[in-house]
N, C-alpha and C positions, 0 to 999 in steps of 0.2 A: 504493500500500500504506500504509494507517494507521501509527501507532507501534504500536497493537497488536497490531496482525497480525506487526510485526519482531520474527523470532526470533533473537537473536545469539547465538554459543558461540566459546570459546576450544576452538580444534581443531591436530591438527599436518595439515599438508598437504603432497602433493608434486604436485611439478609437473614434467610432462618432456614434451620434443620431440627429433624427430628432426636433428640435424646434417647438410645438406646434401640435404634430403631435396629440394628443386625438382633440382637435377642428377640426380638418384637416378632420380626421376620422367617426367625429360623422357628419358632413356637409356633406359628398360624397364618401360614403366608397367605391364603386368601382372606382372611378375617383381618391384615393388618393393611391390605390393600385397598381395601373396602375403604377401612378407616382413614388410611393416606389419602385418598379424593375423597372422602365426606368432608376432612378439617381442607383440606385445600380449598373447594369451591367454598368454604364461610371464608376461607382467607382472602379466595379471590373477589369477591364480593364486596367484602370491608377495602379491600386495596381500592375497586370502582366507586364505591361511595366516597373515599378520600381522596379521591381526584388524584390514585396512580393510577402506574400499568406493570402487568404480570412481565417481566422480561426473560424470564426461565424459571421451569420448574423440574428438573430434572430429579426423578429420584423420591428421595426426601429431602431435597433441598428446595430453598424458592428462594428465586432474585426478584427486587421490585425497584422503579424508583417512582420518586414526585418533586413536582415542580415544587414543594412546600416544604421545608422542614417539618412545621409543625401538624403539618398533615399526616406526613411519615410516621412521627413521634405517637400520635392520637392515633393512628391506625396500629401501630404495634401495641399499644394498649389494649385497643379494643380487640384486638385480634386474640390475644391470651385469654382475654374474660372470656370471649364467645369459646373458645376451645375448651375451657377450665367447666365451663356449665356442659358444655358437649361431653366431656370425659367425665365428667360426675353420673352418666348414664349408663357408663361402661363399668364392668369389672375392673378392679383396682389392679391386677395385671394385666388389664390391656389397654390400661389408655395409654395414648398417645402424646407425650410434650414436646413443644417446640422453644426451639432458645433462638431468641431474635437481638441482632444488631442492629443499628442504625448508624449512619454514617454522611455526613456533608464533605462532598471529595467531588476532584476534578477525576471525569470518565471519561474515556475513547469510547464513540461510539461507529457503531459499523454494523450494518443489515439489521436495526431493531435492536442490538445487543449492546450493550456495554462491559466496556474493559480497563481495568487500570489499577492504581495506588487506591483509588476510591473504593472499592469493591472491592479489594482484598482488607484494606482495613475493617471492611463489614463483614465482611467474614472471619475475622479475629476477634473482633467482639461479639458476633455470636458465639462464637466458641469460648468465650470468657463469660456468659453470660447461663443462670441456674434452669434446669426446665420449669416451663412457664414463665419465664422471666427476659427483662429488658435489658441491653447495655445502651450506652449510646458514647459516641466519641464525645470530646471537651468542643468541637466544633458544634456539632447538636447539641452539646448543654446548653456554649454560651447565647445560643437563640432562643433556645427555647423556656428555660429556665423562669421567666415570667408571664409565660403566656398561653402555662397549662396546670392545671391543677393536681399536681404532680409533686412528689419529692424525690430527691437522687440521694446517690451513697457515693463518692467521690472514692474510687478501687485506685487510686495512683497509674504511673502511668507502667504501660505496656511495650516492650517490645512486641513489632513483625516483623515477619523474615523480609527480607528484600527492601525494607523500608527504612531510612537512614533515623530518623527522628525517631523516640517515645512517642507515644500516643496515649494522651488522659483519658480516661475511664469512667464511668459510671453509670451506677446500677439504679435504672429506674423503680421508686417508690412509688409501690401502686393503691395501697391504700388509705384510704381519704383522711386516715388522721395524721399521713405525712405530708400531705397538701403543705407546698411552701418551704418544706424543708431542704437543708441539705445537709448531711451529716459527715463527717471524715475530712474536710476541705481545710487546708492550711491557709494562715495569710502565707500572703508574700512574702518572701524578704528585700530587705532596704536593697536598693541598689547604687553605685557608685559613680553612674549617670550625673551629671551637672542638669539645670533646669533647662536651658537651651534646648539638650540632646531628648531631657523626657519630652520636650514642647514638640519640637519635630515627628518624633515618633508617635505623637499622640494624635498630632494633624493626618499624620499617614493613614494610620489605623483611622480615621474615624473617616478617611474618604474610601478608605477600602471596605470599612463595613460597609457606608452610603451604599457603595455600587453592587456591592451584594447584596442589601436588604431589595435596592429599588430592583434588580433585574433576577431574583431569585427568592426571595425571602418575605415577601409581601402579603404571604397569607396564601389562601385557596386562590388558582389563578382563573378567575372567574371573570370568562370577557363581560366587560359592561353594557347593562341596557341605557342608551341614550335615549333621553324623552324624547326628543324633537321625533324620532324613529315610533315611537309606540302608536300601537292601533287605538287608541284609545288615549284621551288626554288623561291625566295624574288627578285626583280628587284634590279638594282645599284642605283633606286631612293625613296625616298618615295612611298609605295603603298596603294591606298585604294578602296577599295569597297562600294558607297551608296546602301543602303539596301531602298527597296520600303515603301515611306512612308506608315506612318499606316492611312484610312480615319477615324476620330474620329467625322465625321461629325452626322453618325445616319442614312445617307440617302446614298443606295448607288450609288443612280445616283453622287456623287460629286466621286466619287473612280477617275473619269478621273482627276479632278482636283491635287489630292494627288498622282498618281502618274505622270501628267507634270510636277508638282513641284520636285518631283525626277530626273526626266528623265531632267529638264534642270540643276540640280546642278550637275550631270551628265557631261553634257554637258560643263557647263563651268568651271569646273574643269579639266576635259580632256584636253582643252585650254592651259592649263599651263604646256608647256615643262618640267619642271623640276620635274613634278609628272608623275606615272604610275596608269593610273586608269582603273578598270572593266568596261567592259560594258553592256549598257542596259539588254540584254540578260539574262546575265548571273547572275544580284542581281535580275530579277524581278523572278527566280526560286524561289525565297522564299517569294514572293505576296502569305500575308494572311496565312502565316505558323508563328507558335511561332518559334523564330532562336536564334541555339547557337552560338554565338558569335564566339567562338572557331574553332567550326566546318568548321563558313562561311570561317574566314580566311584560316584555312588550306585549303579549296578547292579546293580556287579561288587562292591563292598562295598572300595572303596583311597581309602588316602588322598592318594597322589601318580600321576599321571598321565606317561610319557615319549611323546614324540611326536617325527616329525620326516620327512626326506625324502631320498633316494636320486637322481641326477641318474649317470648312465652314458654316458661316450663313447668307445667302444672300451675301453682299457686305463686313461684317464683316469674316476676317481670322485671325486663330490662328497658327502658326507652332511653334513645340520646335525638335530642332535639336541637337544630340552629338556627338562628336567622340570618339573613343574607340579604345585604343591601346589594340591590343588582344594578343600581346606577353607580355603585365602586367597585361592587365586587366582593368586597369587602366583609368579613363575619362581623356582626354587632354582636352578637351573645349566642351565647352554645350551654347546655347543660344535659345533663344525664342522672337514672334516675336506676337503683339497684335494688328491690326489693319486694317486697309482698301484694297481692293482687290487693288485701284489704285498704291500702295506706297510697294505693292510682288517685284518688282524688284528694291529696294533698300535692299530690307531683305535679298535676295537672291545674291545679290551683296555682302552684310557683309559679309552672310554664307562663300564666296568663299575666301573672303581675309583675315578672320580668321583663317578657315582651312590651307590656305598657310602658316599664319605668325605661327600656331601652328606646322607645320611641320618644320619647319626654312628652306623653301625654297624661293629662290630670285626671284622675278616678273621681267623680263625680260622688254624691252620697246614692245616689238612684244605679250608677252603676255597679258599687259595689254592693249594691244589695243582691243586684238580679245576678250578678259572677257567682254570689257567694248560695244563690238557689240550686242545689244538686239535685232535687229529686228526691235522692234515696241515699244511705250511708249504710246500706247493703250490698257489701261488693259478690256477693251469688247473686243477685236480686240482678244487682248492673248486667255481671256477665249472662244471662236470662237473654234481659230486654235485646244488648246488640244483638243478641241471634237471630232473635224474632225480628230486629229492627232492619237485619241482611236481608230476611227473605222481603218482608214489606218495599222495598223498594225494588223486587225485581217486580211487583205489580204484575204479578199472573195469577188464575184464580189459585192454585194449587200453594203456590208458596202465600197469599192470605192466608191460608188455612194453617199453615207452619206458623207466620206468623202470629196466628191467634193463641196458638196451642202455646206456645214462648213468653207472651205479652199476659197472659192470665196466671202462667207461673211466676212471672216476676210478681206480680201483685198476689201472691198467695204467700210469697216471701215478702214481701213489705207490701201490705194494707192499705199503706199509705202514698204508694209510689207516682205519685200524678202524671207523669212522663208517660207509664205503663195505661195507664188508663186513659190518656190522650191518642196513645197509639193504636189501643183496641177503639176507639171513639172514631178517629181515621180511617183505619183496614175499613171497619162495618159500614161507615158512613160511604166510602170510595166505592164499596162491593156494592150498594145498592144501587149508587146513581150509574154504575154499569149494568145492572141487570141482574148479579151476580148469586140471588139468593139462594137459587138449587145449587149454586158449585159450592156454596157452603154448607151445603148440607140441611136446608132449611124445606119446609114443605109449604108455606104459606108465603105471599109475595109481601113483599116492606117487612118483613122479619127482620132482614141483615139491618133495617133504618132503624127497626125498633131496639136494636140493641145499642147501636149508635147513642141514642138519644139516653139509654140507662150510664154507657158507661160515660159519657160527658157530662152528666150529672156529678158521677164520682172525681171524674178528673181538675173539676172547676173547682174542690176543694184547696188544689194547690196545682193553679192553672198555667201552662206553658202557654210560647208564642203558637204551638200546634193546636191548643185548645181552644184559644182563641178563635183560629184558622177556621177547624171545623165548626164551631156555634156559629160563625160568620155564615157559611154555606149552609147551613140547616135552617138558618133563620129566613134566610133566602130565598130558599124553595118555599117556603112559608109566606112570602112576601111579606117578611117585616123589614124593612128597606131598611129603615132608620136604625134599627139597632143591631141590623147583618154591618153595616157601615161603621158604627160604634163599636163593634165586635174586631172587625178588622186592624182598627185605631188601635187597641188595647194589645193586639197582638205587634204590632210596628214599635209600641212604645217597651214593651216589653224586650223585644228584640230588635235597636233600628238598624241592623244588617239583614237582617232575613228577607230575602227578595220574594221568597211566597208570601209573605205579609203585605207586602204592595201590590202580588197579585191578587190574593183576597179583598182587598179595599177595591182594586180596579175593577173587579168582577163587578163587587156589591154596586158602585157607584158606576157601572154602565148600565146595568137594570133597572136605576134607579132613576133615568135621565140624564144623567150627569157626564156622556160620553168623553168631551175633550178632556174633563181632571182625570177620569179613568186612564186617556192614553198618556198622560205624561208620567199616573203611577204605575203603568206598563214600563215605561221607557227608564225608570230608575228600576225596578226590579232585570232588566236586561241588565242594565251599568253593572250589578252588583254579582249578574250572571251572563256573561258573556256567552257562555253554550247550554243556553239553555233550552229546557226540555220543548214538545212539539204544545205541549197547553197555552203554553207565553205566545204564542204564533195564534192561536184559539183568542187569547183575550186581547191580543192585538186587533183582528179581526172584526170583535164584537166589537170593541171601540170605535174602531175605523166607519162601522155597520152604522150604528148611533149619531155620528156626525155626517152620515150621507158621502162619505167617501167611499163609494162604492169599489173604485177599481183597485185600488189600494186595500181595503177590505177581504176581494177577491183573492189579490197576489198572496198574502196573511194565509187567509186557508186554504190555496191548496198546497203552501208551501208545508203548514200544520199535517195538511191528509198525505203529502209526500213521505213525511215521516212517521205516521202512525195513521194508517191505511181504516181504520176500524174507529177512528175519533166521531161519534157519535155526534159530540154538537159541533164540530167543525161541518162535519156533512150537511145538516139541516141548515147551520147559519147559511155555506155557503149554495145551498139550492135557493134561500131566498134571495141571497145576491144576485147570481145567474137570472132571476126570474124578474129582478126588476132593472137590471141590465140589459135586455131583452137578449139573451146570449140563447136561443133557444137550444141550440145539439150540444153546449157543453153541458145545460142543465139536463137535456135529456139523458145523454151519458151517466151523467152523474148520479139518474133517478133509476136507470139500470143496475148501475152497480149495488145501489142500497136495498132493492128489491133482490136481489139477486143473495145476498147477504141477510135478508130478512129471517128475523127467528121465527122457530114454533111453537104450537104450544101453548103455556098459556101467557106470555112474553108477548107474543103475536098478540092477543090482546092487549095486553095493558101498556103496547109501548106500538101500535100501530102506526103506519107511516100516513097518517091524517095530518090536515090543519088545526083539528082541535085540538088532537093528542101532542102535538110540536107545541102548539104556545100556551100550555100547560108547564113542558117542562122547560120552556126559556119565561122566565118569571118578571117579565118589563110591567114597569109601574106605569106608566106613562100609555094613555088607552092609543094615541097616536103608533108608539113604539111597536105596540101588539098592533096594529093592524095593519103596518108597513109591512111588519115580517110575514104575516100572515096573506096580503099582496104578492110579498115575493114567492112564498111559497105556491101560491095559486097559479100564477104566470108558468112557474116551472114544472107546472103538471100534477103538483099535490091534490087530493082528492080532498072532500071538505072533513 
């Protein structure tokens, strides 16, 4: 290889092998095999989340680097934990340890690979380093030593073969009551330097660290999102998007677990007035996709990004959570979180009031009241609901019915769970206004509403932004305009993130004549959900319908029925669109389709495709509004 061809870079790298692994081997070679890629893919894993890359794994060995020191450092932490809770599964002779180095060294690089002084020093400090355990050279301490929560043991220095200089030493302190420490480290001694000569060499050094901090040592090297670039202007507040945690659990029955724990920091972050947060919808688009940082924020239109991951073993939880300013790049705060499934809602409680204090926004009295409303301090009760709360959202009839079965065991373990009885309030309420009461099981039609209407009795004892939701739409069908609208309000004020609260109000106050304020609380429920679901295209619609923007109204739903082909009152709005547009063969089409799709039975009754039976179930208060639709509906072929 020429000089020219030699690429060199100052890179961190880590180095690990397994302890003992020729015993390991000779006792059970397919059983240690197994085990060498189970611990590898968690290692490979934890290296992608800390912004390395795998550079050889030969063996039982593994090379890695990163643009980050302190990435390196945190990943070979994490890397032990997850392997330490993984061998606590195994019989005690057969688990598997790993001894990792770490190292900031200039490498040769060549086809993907790296070679050098760098890399053999990390591979002398792993081998100087205990199983399960960390070394790292004096070059990764002096970086990192304030910027992780961490304490070292200072081993003196080392010779390597081939390498002219010592090499300082130390053994990373992993736990949290060495946080800050560092143990074994001598001062200095006086030196015989005159002031001048210290003065020089200190200018030296601090332009030689500059240029290393700035072109290596900067943190996660995370391209920045520039606003001017974003699909979406920045809010007047703090904004952020949670990204779906990652399950690191190995089993994907717990995925529901890792993503409730999103979905409620979610949640209680929304909580907090003086933030702008995404919703649900719109961060679970990148469940289980590698995400650029950059990207997401441009999308979604935030300025800070939280991310992180979920690790479950039985009663035992792991989570490590950060945020990411993606207009630097930049980590603002990171934490992690080691312990019992009873003790998640105090973790989760941190997570909220760190992120606020890292954003320098002020908790109001109102919102820390509604952060500090959990529900239940039942952690079986919790773990219950997400289950039933995974299947409720795939919204088919089958998983309602899982749902239900989940949703009434959490409340048989707490009584008092209001979330749980919001949820069953929901399912029932949701199942009816589809038709759904034989797939539950039921033999009489409005069953599924009737229980609706019991368990939202129960849940307004300690009522969520969801309870809210649904008293809104039941009142609705009711036509009580006025207080489906008050209902709505309560739900917004309880939660002013939640973008179904603004479509709830929207709904209530397009029925109610009110179409123009509806579309603008359409248009902040989009801001706050950018991919949002095919209903938001439904209540755009209706809006649009209300203010006689018909063709705009049109575009609305069929863009709704392009994505959910079976949307009930997309269909009807848009036949009376088509009908007073005078569009006669798309309505005709359209009245095909729905005939074509018509139920039996005794559904065919109660849900016939009439004039009467349509503006029955679209609920306009306004006798003009009822007889436009019921106009449109006529033109396009409805029967009376």
């Amino acid at each position: 290889m020429t000089t020219q061809e030699v690429k060199r870079k100052l890179t961190a790298i880590l180095s690990a092998d397994v302890k003992g692994y020729s015993r390991l081997l000779g006792e059970d070679e397919l059983g240690t095999i197994r085990t060498l890629n189970a611990h590898k893919e968690v290692m490979a894993n934890l290296i992608q989340q800390h912004r390395g890359r795998v550079v050889d794994a030969p063996g039982d060995n593994l090379l890695a680097e990163f643009g980050s020191v302190v990435d390196a450092v945190h990943c070979a932490v994490e890397i032990q934990k997850e392997l330490k809770i993984k061998n606590s599964e195994l019989q005690e002779n057969r688990r598997m340890e790993f001894r990792i180095g770490v190292n900031l060294g200039d490498v040769v690089e060549e086809k993907d690979k790296i070679f050098g002084d760098g890399v053999n020093i990390a591979a002398r400090l792993e081998s100087l380093a205990e199983a399960g355990g960390v070394c790292i050279s004096g070059t990764v301490f002096d970086q990192v030593r304030n910027k992780l929560d961490l304490g070292y043991e200072y081993l003196g220095e080392q010779t390597v073969k081939n390498i002219a200089l010592p090499v300082r030493v130390y053994k990373v302190l992993m736990e949290p009551e060495a946080a800050g420490k560092v143990v074994g480290e001598k001062e200095p001694r006086p030196t015989k330097w005159g002031w001048k000569t210290v003065a020089v060499v200190a200018v030296m050094v601090l332009v030689a660290v500059g240029l290393i901090w700035n072109f290596y040592l900067r943190g996660p090297q995370i391209e920045r999102a520039r606003v001017d670039k974003m699909a979406l202007p920045l809010p007047d507040r703090p904004s952020i998007a949670v990204l779906p945690f990652v399950n690191m659990s190995g089993d994907p029955e717990q995925a529901y677990f890792a993503d409730g724990m999103t979905e409620d920091l979610i949640t209680d972050l929304s909580k907090v007035a003086g933030l702008f947060v995404i919703a649900r919808n719109s961060t679970f688009v990148y469940r289980g996709k590698t995400t650029d940082i950059r990207e997401v924020a441009k999308t979604l239109g935030v300025r800070y990004v939280l991310e992180g991951s979920v690790r479950r073993s039985g009663a035992e939880v792991r989570v490590n959570a950060q945020l990411i300013d993606a207009t630097t790049g930049g980590h603002v705060w990171a934490d992690r979180y080691d312990g019992d499934l009873k003790n998640i809602f105090a973790f989760q409680d941190k997570v909220t009031r760190n992120v606020v204090a890292a954003l320098a926004v002020e908790l109001t009295k109102d919102d820390r009241e509604r952060v500090a409303r959990r529900g239940t301090g039942n952690a079986q009760a919790y773990d219950v609901f997400l289950k039933g709360w995974q299947h409720y959202l795939r919204q088919t009839p089958g998983d309602f019915r899982a749902a239900i079965v989940h949703f009434k065991k959490a409340v048989e373990l707490d009584p008092k769970y209001g979330r749980a009885y919001a949820a069953l309030a929901a399912t029932y309420w949701e199942a009816s206004t589809r038709f759904w009461d034989v797939a539950l099981g039921f033999s009489r039609t409005h069953e599924a509403r009737f229980q609706a209407e019991q368990f939202l009795a129960k849940a307004m004892r300690d009522p969520t932004p969801l309870t809210h939701q649904v008293a809104s739409a039941m009142l609705l069908h009711t036509k009580q305009h006025d207080e489906a609208i008050a209902e709505a309000k309560r739900a917004i004020t309880s939660d002013p993130n939640d973008a179904d609260g603004y479509v709830a109000l929207a709904n209530a106050l397009s029925f109610t004549g009110r179409a123009s304020d509806a579309l603008e609380q359409v248009q902040r429920a989009i801001r706050l959900n950018p991919h949002y679901p095919p209903y938001y295209l439904y209540q755009l619609g209706l809006a649009r319908f209300g203010m006689k923007r018909l063709d705009e109204a049109a575009t609305s739903l069929e863009r709704a029925l392009t994505l959910n082909r079976d949307d009930y009152w997309s269909q009807r709005l848009l036949l009376a669109t088509y009908g007073l547009l005078g569009r006669r063969a798309d309505a005709a089409k359209l009245l095909e389709t729905i005939k074509g799709n018509e139920k039996s039975g005794w559904l065919s009754v109660l849900d016939p495709l009439t004039i009467r039976a349509s503006t029955y179930w679209y609920p306009f208060a306004e006798r003009a509004d009822v007889e436009r639709f019921a106009e449109g509906l006529r033109k396009a072929g409805v029967p009376e």
